[in-house]
C-alpha positions as CSV (number, residue, x, y, z in Angstrom):
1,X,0.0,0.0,0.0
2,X,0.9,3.9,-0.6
3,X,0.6,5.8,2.3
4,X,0.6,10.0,1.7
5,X,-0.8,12.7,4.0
6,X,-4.5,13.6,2.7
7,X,-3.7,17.5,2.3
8,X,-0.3,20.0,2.7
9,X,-0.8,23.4,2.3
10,X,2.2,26.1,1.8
11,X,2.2,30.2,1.4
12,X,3.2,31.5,-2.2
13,X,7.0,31.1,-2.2
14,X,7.7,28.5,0.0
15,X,8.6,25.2,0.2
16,X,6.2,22.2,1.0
17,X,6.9,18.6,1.1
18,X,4.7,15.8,-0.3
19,X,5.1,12.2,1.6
20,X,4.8,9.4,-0.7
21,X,5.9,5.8,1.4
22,X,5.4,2.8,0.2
23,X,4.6,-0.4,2.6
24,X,5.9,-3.7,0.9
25,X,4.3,-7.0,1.4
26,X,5.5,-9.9,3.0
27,X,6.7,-11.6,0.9
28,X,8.0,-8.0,-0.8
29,X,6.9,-7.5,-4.8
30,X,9.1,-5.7,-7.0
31,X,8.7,-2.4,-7.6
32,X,9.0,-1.1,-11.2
33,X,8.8,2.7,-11.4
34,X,7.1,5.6,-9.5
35,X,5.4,8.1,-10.8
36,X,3.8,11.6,-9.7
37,X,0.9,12.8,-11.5
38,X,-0.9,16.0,-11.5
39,X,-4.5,16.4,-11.6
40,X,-5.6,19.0,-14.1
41,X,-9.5,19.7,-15.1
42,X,-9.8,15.1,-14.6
43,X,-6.5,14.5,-16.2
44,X,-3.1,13.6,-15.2
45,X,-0.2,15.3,-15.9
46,X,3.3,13.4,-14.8
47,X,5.5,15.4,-12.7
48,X,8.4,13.4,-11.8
49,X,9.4,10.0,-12.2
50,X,12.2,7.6,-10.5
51,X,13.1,4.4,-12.6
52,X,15.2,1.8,-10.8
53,X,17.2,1.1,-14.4
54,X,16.2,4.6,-16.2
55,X,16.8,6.6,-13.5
56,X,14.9,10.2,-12.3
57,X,13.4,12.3,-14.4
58,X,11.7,15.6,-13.7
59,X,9.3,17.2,-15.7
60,X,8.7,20.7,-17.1
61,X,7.3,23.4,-15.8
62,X,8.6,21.7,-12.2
63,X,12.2,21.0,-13.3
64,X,13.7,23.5,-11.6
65,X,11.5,23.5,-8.4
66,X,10.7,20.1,-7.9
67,X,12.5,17.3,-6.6
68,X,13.3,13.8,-4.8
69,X,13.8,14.2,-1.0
70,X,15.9,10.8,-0.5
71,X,18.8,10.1,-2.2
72,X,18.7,7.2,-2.3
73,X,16.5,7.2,-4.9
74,X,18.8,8.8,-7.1
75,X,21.5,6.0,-6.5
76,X,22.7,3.7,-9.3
77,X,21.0,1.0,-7.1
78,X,17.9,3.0,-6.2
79,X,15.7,2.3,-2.9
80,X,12.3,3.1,-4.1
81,X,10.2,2.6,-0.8
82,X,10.4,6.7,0.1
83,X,9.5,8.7,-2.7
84,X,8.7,12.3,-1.1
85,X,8.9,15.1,-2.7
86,X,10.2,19.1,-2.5
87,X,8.4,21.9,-4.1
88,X,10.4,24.6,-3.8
89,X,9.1,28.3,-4.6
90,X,5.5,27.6,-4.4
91,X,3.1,29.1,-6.9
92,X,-0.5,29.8,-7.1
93,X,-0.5,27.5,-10.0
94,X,0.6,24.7,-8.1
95,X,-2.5,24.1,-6.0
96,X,-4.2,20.9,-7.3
97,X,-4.5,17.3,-6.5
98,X,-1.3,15.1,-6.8
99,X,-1.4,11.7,-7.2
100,X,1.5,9.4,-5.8
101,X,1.5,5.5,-8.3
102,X,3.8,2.3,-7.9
103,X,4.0,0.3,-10.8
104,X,4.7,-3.6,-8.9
105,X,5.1,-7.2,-10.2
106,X,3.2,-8.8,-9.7
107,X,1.0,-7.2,-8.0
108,X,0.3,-4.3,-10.2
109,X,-0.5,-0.9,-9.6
110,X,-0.7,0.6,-5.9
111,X,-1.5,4.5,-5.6
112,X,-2.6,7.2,-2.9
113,X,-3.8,11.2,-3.4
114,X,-2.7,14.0,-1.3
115,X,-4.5,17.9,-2.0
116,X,-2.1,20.5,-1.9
117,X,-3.5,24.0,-1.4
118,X,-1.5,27.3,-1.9
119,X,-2.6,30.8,0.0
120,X,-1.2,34.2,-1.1
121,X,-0.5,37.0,1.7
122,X,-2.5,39.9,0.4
123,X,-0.7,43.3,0.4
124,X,-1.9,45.8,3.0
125,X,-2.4,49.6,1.7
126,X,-3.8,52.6,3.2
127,X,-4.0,55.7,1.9
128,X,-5.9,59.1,2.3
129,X,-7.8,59.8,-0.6
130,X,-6.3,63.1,-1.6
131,X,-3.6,64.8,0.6
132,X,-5.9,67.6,1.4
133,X,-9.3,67.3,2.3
134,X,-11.0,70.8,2.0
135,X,-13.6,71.1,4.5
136,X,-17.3,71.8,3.1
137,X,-20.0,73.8,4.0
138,X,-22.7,71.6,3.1
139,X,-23.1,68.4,5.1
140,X,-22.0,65.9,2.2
141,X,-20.2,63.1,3.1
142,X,-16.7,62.1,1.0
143,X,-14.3,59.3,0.9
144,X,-11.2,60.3,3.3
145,X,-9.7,57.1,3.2
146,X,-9.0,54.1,1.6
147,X,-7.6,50.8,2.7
148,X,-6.5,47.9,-0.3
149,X,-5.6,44.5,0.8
150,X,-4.6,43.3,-2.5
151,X,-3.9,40.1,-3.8
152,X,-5.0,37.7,-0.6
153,X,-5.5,34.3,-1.2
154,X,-8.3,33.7,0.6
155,X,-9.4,37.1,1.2
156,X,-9.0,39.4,4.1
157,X,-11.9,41.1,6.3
158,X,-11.4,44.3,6.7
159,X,-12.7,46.4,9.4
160,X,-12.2,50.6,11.0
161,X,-11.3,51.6,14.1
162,X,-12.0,55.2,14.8
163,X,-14.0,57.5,17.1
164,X,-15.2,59.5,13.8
165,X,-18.7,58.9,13.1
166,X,-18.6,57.7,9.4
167,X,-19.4,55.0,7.2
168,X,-17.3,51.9,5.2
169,X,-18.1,51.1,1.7
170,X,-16.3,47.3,0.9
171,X,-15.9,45.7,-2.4
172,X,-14.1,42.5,-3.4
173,X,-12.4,41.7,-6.6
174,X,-11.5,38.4,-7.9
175,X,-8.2,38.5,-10.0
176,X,-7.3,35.9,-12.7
177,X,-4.6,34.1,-10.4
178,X,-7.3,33.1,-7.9
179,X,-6.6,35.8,-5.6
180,X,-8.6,38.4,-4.2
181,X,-8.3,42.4,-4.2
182,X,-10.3,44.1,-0.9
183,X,-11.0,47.7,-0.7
184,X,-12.4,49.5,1.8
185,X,-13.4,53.0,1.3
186,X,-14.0,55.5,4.6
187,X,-16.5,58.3,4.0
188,X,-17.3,60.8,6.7
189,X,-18.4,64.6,6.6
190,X,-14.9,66.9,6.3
191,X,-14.7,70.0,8.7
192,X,-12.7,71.2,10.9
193,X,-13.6,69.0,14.1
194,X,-12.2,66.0,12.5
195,X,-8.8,67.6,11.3
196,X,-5.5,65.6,12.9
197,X,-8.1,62.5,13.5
198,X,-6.6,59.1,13.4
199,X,-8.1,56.6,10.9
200,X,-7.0,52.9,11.7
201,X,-7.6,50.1,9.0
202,X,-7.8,46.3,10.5
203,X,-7.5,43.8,8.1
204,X,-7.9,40.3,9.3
205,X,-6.0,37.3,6.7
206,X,-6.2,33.7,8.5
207,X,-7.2,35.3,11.8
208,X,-4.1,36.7,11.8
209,X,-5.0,41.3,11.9
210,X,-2.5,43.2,10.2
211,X,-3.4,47.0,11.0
212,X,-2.7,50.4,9.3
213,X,-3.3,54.3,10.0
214,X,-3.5,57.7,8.4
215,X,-4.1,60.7,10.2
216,X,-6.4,63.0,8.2
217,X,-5.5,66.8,7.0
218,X,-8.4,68.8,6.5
219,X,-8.3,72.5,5.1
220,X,-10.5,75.1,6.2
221,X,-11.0,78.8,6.7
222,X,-9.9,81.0,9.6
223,X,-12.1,81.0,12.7
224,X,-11.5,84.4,14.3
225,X,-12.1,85.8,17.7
226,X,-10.9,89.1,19.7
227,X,-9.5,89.1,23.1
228,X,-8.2,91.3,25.4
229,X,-11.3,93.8,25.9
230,X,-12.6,93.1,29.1
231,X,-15.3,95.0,30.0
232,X,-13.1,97.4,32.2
233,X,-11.5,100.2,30.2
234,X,-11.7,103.0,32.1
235,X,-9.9,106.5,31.5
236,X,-6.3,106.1,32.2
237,X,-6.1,102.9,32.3
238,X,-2.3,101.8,30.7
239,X,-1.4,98.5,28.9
240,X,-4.5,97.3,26.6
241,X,-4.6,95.5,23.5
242,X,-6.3,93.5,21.7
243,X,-5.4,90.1,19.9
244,X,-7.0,88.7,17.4
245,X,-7.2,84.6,17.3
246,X,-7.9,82.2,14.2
247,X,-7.8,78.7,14.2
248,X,-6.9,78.0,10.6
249,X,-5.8,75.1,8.8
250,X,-3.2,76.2,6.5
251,X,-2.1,79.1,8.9
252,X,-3.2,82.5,8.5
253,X,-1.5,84.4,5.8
254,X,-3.0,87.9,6.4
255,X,-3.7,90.2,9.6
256,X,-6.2,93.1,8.9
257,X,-7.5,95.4,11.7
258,X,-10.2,97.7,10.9
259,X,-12.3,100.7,12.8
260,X,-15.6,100.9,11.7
261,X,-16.4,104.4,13.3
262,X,-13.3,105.3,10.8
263,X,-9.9,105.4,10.6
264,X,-8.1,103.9,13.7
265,X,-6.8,105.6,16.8
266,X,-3.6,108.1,16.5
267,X,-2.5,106.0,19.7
268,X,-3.1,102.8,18.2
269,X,0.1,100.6,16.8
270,X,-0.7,97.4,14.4
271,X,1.5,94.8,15.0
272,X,0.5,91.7,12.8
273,X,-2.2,90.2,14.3
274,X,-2.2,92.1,17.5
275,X,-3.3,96.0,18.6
276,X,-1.7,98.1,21.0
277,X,-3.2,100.9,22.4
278,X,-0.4,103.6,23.7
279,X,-0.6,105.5,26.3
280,X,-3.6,105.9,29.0
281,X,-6.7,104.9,27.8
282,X,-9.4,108.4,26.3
283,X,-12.4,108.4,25.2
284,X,-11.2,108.2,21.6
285,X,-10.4,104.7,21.2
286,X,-14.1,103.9,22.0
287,X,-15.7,102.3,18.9
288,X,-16.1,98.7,17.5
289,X,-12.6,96.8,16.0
290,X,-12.7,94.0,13.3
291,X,-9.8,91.6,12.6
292,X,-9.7,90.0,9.0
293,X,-7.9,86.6,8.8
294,X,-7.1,85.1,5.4
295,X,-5.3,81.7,4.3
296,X,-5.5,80.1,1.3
297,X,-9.0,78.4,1.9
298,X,-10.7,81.6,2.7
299,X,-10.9,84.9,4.9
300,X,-12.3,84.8,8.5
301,X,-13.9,87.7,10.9
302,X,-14.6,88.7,13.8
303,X,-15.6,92.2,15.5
304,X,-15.7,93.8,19.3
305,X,-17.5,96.7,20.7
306,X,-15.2,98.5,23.3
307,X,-16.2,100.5,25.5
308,X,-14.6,103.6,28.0
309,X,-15.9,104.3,30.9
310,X,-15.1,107.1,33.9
311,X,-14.0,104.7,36.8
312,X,-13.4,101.2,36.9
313,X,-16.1,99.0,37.7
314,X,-14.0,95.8,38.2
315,X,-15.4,93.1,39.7
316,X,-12.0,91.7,41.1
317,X,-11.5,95.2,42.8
318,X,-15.1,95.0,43.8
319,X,-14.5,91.8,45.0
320,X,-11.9,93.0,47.0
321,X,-13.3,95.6,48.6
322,X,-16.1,93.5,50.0
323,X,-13.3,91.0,51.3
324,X,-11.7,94.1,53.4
325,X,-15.3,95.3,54.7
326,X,-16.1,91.4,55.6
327,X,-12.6,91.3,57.1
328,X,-13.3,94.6,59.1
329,X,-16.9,93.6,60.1
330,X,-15.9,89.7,61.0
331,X,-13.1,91.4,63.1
332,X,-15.4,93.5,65.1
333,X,-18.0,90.5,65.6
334,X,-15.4,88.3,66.8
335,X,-13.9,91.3,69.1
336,X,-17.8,91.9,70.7
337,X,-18.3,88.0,71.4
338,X,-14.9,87.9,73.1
339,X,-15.6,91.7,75.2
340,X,-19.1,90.0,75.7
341,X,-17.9,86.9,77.4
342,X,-15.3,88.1,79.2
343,X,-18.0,90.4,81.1
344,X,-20.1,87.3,81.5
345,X,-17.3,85.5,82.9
346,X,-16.8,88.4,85.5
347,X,-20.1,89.0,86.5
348,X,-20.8,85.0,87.2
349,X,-17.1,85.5,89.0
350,X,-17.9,88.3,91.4
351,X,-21.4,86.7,92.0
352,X,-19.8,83.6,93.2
353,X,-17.1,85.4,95.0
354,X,-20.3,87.5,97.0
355,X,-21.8,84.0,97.8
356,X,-19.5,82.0,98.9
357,X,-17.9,85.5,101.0
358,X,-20.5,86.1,103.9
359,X,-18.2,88.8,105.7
360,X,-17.0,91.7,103.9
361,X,-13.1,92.9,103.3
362,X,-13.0,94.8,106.5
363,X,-13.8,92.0,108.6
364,X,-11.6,92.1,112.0
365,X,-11.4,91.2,115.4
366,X,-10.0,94.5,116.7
367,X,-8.5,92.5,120.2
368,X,-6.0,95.5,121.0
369,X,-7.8,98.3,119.6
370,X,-4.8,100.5,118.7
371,X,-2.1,97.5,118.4
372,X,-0.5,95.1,119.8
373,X,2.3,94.3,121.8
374,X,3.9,91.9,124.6
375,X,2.0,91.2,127.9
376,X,1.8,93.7,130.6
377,X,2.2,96.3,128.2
378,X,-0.9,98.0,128.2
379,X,-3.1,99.4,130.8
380,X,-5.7,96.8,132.2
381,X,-9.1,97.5,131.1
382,X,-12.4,96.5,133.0
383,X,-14.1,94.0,130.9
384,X,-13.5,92.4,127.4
385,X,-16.3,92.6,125.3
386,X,-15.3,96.4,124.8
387,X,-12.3,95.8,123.5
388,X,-14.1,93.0,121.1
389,X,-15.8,94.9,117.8
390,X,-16.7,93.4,114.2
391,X,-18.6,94.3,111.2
392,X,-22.0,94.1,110.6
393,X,-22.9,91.3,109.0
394,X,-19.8,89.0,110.7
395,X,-20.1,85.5,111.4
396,X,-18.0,86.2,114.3
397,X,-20.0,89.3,115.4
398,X,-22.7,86.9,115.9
399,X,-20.8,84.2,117.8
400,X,-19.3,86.8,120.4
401,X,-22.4,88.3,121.1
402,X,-23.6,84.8,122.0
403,X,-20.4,85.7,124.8
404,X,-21.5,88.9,125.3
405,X,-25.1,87.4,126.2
406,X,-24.1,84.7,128.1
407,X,-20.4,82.8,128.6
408,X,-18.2,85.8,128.5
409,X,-20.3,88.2,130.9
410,X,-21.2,85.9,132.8
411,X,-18.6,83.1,133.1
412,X,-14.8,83.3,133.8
413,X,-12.2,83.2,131.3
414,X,-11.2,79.6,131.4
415,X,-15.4,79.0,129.6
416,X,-14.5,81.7,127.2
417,X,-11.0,79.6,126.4
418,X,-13.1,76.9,125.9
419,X,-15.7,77.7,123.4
420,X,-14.6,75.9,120.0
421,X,-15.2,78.5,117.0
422,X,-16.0,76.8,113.3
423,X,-12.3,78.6,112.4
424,X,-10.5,78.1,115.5
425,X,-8.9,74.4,115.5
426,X,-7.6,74.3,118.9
427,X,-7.5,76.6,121.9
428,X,-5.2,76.0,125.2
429,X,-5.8,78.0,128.0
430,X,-3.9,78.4,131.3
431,X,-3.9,80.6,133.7
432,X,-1.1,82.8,135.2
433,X,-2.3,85.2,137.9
434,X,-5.0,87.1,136.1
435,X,-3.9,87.1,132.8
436,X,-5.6,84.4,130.1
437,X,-2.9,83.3,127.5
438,X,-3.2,81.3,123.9
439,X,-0.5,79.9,122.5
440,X,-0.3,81.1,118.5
441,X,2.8,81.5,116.1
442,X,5.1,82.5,118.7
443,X,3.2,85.9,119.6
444,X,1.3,87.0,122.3
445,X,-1.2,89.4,122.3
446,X,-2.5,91.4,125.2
447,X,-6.0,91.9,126.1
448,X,-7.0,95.7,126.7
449,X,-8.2,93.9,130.5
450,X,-4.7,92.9,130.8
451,X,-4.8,89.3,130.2
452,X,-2.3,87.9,127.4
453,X,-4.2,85.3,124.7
454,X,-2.1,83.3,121.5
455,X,-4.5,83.6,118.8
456,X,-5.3,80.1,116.8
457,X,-3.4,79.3,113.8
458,X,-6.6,79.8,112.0
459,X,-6.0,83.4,112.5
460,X,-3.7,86.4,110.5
461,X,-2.4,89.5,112.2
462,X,-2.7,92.5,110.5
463,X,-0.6,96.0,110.6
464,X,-3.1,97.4,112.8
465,X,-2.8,95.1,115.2
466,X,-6.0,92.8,114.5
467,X,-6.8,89.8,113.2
468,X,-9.1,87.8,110.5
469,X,-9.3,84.5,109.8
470,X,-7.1,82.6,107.0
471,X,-10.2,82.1,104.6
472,X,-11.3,85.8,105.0
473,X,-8.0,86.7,104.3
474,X,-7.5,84.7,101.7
475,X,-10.7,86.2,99.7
């Protein structure tokens, strides 16, 4: 038996190998010749032949591009049992069925059929359809584009990718080779918002996308505006102008600058496509401007009114001056709340203070009257409680007149000594002849009656020789 693959396939200028084997029998026949055969519209049409006593032979038109891949079929004792073939340089024309025959004894003749099939690479072209585009005013759309995939064997698929919003027109044609021409025309409206676009081409051969792009030039007239009037020209104001803009596609060729209340300024100074006004800014430049732009499509224009008033009415300045007002106002808010809360704070502070204060700042226990000094100092007196005085509304006041009333009058010292005031932590009383003593920070202070008493810790001397208590004179 013959044994061959049942289809090879090659690209147009390469090389492809048909496998012709033969299995022998057991036991082996004799092989006479081998033969390839072309099939051509049901005919056959010998390509090459090996010939174990004539030898190889290789026909025309595959002479030069066709031959035996073992040599040992081209020995002078020839093994015949691999017979594959080379094609070298593969053309179109090649595609076709080829046949693969033994001629045995005596078994006869043994054959096998393998299709070879031959693809083409198409040619990928894209192109803009002129090199200017000229942008219309009517809303016509035109082929701006063009992408060729020529020559493909089978034929691409050919596809856009663009944000544009346009349409594809596709056309095959079939050429006498068997191949296949693809063109793909891109129509869209021309203007100037699609000027500097990119156009991208996608064509697909054997799921394999090759891609291509353009970037499209479209020609159109100036568009012209005027800046540099701001709504703020005021008398002698310095440094205005105005400028005059075009978007333009070739670039503007030709500034013009016209007044149409007449011939321009005496302070105005043309350069190109700008106009500079010298000097402070008069009434006299008032009026409305128009700059001309021309390039080679077509002339663009554009006009502005301008205006001259007495004082500037800026709203940046007025802006401004509102932010320095808020500022001033914001300041004297915050300065009230503050003044506001510190009075607050005082009142609640001095009402507190009032409470929690039942004496007054005067408060004193005037023991010596005049001063004070060692014992025996001073002349006796009669009684204490006239040497005893407070204010008014005293705590104490009330507590000695309880001794006035009762204990001091009419008791002796050592009860007085005794009596435990809220202030007073600890009293120690002795007696020495007829003088009552206290011990208290080391001094000793006389009684106007002539006893000597050492006032509590609890108590503060003062210059004038009395004494409060810590907490009154701590307030």
């Amino acid at each position: 038996m013959v044994q061959m693959d049942s289809s090879k396939s090659g690209f147009v200028g390469s090389q492809v190998e048909l496998r012709c084997q033969f299995v022998n029998s057991n036991p082996p026949v004799k092989i006479s010749q081998v033969t390839w055969q072309k099939v051509v519209n049901g005919t056959k049409q010998n390509v090459a032949i090996a010939n174990p006593a004539l030898g190889v032979s290789v026909l025309q038109p595959f002479k030069e591009r066709v031959r035996f891949k073992n040599p040992a079929v081209r020995q002078r004792t020839p093994s015949l049992e691999d017979t594959t073939v080379i094609f070298n340089k593969l053309r179109l024309s090649d595609e076709s069925a080829y046949i693969c025959e033994y001629t045995t004894f005596p078994a006869g003749n043994r054959e096998n059929m393998v299709n070879l099939t031959v693809y083409a690479r198409p040619m990928i072209q894209m192109s803009l359809s002129t090199p200017s585009i000229v942008a219309g005013s009517k809303d016509l759309k035109m082929t701006v584009a063009t992408c060729v995939s020529a020559n493909g064997k089978p034929p691409s698929v050919i596809t856009w990718e663009t944000s544009l919003d346009g349409e594809s027109k596709t056309q095959e044609i079939r050429n006498p080779d068997g191949t296949v021409t693809v063109r793909s025309d891109y129509l869209v409206v021309p203007s100037r918002d699609i000027h500097q676009q990119v156009l991208t081409c996608v064509s697909t051969y054997n799921e394999e996308p090759y891609t291509d792009s353009v970037t499209l030039n479209i020609q159109y007239e100036p568009e012209v505006i005027i800046e540099g009037f701001d709504g703020n020209w005021y008398l002698n104001r310095e440094n205005v102008q105005l400028t005059c803009l075009a978007d333009a596609n070739p670039p503007i060729s030709l500034f013009q600058w016209r007044y149409l209340n007449g011939s321009l300024p005496s302070s105005a100074e043309l350069r190109d496509d700008v106009l500079i006004f010298k000097g402070p800014v008069t009434y006299d430049i008032a009026g409305t401007y128009v700059c001309d732009a021309t390039n080679s499509i077509g002339t663009g224009s554009a006009s502005v009114e301008v205006t001259v008033t007495e004082f500037s009415s800026s709203p940046h300045e007025m802006s401004q001056k509102q932010q320095q007002a808020g500022i001033v106002i914001g300041g004297a808010v915050v300065c009230g709340t503050v003044l506001l809360a510190a009075i607050t704070l005082l009142i609640v502070f001095l009402y507190r203070r009032r409470c929690m204060f039942k004496g007054d700042y005067s408060t004193k226990k005037q023991i010596l009257g005049n001063g004070y000094s060692k014992a025996g100092s001073l002349q006796p007196h009669a009684s204490l409680p006239h040497s005893l005085t407070f204010s008014e509304d005293s705590d104490e006041e009330k507590k000695l007149g309880l001794y006035r009333g009762s204990s001091i009058l009419g008791g002796s010292a050592h009860e007085f000594h005794n009596y435990r005031d809220s202030r007073m932590k600890t009293f120690h009383t002795g007696l020495s002849q007829d003088n009552v003593t206290c011990g208290c920070n080391e001094q000793t202070y006389v009684y106007e009656y002539g006893s000597e008493v050492e006032v509590s810790v609890d108590m503060v001397p003062q210059m004038d020789g009395s004494v409060i208590s810590k907490e009154e004179w701590y307030v």
